[in-house]
N, C-alpha and C positions, 0 to 999 in steps of 0.2 A: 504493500500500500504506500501511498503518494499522498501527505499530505497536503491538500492546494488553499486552503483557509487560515489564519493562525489568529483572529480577534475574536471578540467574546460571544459577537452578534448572533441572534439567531437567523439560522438559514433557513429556505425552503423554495418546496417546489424545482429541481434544480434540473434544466432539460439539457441535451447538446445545440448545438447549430449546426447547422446542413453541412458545415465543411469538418465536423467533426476536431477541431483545432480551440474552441471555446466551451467554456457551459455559461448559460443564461439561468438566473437565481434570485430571488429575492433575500434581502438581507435588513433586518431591522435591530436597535441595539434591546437589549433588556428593560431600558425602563420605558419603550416604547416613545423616546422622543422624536423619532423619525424612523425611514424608511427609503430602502433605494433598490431599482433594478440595478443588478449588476452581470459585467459582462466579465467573464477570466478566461484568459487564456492560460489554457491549460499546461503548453511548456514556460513561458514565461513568469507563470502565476500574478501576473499583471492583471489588476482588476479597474475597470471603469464601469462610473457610473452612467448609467444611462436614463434613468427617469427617478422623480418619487415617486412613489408609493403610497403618500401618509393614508391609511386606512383605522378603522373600527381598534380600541383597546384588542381584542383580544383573536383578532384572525392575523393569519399569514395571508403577504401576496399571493395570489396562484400566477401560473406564468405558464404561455404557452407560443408554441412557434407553429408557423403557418406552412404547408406541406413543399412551398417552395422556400424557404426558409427568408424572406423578407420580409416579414410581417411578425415583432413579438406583440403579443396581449396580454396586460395585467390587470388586475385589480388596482384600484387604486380609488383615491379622493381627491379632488381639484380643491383649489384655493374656493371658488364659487361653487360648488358643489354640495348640495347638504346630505346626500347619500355615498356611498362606493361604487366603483362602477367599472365595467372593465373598456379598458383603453388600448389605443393601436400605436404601435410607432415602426413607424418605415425605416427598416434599418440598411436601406440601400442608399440614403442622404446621412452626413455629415451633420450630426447636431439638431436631429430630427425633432421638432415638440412631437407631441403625444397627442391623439386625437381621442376624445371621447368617442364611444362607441355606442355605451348603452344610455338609459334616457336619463336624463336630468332633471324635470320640473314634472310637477305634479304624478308622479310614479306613484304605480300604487303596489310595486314592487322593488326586488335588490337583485341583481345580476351577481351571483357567486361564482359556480366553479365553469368552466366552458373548452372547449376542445372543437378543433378546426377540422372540417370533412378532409376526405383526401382529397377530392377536385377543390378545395380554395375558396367554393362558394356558398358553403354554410358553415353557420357558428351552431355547434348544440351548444342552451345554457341551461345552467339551473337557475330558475328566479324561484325565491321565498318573498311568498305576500305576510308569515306569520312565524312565529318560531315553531318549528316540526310540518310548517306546509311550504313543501319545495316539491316543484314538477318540473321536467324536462322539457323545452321547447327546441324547435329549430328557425337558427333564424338566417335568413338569406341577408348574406352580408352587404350586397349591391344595394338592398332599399331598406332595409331592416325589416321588411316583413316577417310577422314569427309565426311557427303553427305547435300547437300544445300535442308535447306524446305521451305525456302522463298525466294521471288525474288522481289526486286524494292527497292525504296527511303522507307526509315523509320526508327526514333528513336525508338529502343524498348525500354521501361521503366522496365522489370524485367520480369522474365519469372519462371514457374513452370511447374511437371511433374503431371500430371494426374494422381491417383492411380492405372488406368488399365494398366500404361504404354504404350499404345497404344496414346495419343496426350499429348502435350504441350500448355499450357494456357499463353498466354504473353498480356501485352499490348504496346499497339506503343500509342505515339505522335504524329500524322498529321496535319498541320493547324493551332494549337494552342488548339485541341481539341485531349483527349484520346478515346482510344479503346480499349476492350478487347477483343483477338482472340483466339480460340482455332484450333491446325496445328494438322492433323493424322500424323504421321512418315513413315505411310505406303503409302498410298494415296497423301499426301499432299494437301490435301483437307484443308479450311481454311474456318471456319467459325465464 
């Protein structure tokens, strides 16, 4: 093992990039006074920052890369924002701002954990409108149009795309006991 971190902060969520030479992380310190995407290179252990973060006391950023690898999404909070929300940034410009993605005013939900199709043109997200109700939508990232593939009370704990494209593999919390499910996109079938 290779240690490639050495300060106190807590890490998470931590992906590679498409050329396999970085990993993509979020990093926040302990008493929660901040928060930053970060980028390390993995031989150099050279880390830059690339966005804040500042979110919620008690979550970690999620962090995800888009299947052509130019496109990271986090979680995160805007200076004018009064929710979290996840955010885009073009990592093929130099000093990219950060684009909000999910909605901003009068929401009557929170954009959590989320994961990019293999073709580039959907977001599955989980949005919670309550604490223990989170469903899966998909959302077409050209207009933000969404469609709901779950329906009822549940904490999702993280979700992934399927290589066929064709379902999404998530697990929920119920009970105090987890699960893993896999949703078609098509069908909505949920097994």
């Amino acid at each position: 093992p290779k240690q490639l971190t050495f300060n106190e902060d807590r890490k998470a969520s931590p992906l590679w990039s498409k050329d396999s030479q970085s990993l993509f992380f979020s990093s926040r310190d302990r008493a929660r006074t901040y928060c930053h995407i970060i980028r390390l290179n993995i031989i150099t252990t050279e880390q830059k920052i690339l966005a804040n973060c500042s979110i919620r006391v008690r979550a970690n950023a999620e962090v995800a890369l888009s299947h052509d690898g130019n496109t990271l999404a986090f979680t995160g909070k805007g200076k004018n924002t009064t929710i979290p929300g996840i955010y885009f940034l073009d990592l093929t410009l130099d000093n990219a701002t950060p684009k909000r993605f999910s909605c901003n005013d009068n929401c009557k939900y929170q954009d959590r954990n989320f994961a990019f199709s293999p073709d580039g043109k959907s977001l599955a997200v989980t949005r919670r409108v309550e604490k223990l109700v989170e469903n899966i939508f998909l959302v077409n990232i050209a207009d933000k149009t969404s469609r709901q593939l779950t329906f009822g009370p549940s904490d999702i704990k993280g979700l992934i795309w399927h290589k066929d494209g064709d379902n999404i593999i998530y697990s929920s919390a119920n009970s105090g006991g987890r699960k893993g499910y896999i949703v078609n996109i098509h069908s909505g079938d949920i097994t």
